[in-house]
C-alpha distance (Angstrom), angle and dihedral (degrees) to the residues before:
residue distance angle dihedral
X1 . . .
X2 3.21 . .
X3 3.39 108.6 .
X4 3.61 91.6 36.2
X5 3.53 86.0 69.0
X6 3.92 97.5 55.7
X7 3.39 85.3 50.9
X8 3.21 104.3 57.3
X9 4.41 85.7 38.5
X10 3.68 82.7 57.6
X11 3.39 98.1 50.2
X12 3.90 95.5 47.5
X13 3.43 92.9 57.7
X14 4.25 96.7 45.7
X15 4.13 81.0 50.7
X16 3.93 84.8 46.0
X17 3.98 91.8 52.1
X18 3.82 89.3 43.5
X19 3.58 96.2 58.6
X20 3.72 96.8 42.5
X21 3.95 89.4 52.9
X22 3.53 90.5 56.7
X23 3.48 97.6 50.1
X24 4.11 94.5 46.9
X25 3.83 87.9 55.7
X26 3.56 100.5 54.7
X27 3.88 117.3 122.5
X28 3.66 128.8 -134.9
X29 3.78 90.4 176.8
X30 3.77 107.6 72.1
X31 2.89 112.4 -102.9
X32 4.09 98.1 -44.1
X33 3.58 108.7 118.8
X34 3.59 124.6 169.3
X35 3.99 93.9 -169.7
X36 3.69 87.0 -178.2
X37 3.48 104.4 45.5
X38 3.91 87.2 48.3
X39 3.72 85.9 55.7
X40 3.90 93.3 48.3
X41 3.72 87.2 54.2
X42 3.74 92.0 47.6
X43 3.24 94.8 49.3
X44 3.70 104.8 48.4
X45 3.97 87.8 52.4
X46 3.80 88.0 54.3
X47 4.00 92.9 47.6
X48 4.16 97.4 43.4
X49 4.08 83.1 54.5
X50 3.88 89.8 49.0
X51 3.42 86.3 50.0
X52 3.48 98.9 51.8
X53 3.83 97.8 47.6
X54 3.97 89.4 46.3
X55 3.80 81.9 51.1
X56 4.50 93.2 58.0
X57 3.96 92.5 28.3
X58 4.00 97.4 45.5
X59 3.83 93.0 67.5
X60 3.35 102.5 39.5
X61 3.71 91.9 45.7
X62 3.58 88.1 50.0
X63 3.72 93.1 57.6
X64 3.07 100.0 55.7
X65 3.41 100.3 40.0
X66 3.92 85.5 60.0
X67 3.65 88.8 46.9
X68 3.76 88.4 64.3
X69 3.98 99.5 45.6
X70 3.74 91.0 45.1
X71 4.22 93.1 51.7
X72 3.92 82.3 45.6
X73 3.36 99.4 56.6
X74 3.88 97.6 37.2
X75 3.55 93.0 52.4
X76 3.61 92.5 46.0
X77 3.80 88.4 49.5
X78 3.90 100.3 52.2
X79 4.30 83.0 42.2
X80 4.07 81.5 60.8
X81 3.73 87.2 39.5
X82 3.39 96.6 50.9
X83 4.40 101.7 42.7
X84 4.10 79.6 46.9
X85 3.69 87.5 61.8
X86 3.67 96.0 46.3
């Protein structure tokens, strides 16, 4: 029963991707598709709103990242500091 039922899951969602293919590829413009300019254009949308969330998350995860290594090192530091002194 079992696998029956991740079967039939499985094929639900491959009929679900099937039908939402066909609809994304339908063509208002008679017949005059430029499938790879449509792509282009696609594409450079998708890569200026990378961009632009690398741009905010970069920094910040920078920061912290730095903040990490730095308390690392100072901790491990004062540890050396400290077994030196005793």
């Amino acid at each position: 029963m079992k696998r029956i039922k991740l079967f039939l899951g499985s094929m639900l969602t491959l009929a679900l991707a099937t039908a939402a293919s066909l609809t994304a590829f339908a063509n208002d413009t008679g017949g005059n598709m430029n499938i790879a300019q449509e792509l282009g254009t696609a594409f450079s949308g998708i890569q200026s709103d990378l961009l632009a969330v690398i741009a905010v998350v970069l920094p910040v995860g920078l920061a912290i990242f730095g903040t990490f290594i730095g308390l690392k090192k100072g901790i491990s530091f004062v540890r050396s500091l400290i077994n030196k002194a005793g």
